[in-house]
mmCIF file of the C-alpha atoms, coordinates in Angstrom:
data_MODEL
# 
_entry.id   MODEL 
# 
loop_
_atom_site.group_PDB 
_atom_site.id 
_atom_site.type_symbol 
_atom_site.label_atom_id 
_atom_site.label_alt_id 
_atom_site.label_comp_id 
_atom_site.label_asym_id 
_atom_site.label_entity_id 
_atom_site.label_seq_id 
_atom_site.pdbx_PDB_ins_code 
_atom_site.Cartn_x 
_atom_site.Cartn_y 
_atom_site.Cartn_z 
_atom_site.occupancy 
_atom_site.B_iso_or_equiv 
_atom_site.pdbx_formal_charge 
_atom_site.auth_seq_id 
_atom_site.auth_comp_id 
_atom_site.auth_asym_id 
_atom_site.auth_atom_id 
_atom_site.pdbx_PDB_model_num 
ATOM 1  C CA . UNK A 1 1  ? 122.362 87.884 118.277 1.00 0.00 ? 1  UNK A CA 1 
ATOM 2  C CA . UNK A 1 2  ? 120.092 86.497 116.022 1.00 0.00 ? 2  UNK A CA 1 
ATOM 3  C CA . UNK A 1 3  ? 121.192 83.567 114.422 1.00 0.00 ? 3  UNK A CA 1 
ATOM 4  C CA . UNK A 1 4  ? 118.336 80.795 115.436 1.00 0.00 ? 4  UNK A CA 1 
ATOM 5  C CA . UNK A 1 5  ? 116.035 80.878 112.668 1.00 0.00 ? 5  UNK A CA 1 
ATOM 6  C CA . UNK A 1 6  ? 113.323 78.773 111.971 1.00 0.00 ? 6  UNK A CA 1 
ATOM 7  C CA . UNK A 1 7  ? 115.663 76.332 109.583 1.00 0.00 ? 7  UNK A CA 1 
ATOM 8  C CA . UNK A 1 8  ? 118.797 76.500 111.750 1.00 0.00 ? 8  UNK A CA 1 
ATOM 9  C CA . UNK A 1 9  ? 116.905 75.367 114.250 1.00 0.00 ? 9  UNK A CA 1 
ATOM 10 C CA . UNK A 1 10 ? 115.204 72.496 112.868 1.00 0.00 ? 10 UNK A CA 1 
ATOM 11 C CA . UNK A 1 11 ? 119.157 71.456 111.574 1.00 0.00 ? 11 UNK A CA 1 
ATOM 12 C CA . UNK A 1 12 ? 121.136 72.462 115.246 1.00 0.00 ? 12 UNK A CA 1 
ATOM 13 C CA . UNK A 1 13 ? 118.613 72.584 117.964 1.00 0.00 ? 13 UNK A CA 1 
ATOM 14 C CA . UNK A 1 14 ? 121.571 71.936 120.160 1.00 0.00 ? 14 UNK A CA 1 
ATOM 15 C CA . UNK A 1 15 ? 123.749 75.201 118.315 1.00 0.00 ? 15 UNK A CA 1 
ATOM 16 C CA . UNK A 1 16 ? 120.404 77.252 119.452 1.00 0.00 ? 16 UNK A CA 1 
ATOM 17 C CA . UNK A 1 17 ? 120.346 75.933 123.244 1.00 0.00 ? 17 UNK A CA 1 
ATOM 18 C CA . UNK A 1 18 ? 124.165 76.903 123.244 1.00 0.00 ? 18 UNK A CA 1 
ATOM 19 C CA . UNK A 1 19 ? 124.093 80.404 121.927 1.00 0.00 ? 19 UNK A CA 1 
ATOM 20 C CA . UNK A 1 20 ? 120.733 81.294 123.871 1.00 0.00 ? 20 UNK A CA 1 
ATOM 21 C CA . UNK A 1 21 ? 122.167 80.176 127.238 1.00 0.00 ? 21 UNK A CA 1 
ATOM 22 C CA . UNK A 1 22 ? 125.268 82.216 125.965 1.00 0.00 ? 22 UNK A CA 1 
ATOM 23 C CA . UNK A 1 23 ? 123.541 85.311 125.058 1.00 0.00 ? 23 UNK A CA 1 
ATOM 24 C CA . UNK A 1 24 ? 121.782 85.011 128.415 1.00 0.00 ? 24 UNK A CA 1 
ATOM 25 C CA . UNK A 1 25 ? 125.178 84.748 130.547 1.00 0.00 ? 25 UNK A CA 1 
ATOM 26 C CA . UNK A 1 26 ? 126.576 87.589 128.047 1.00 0.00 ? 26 UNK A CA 1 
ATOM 27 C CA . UNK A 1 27 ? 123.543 89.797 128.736 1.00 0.00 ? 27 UNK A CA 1 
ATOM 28 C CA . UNK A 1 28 ? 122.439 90.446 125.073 1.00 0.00 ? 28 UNK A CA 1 
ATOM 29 C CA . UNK A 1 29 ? 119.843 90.489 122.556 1.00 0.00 ? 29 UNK A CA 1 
# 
């Protein structure tokens, strides 16, 4: 999972805060 780069972030902060928790629950990178 790497979709939270340095521009996507600056545009979706929220997106990133989503997929991180979500990556956390699913157990992945």
């Amino acid at each position: 999972m790497d979709l939270g780069t340095a521009e996507e972030a600056s545009r979706c902060p929220v997106l990133v805060l989503i997929v991180g928790s979500a990556a956390k629950y699913w157990g992945g990178d």
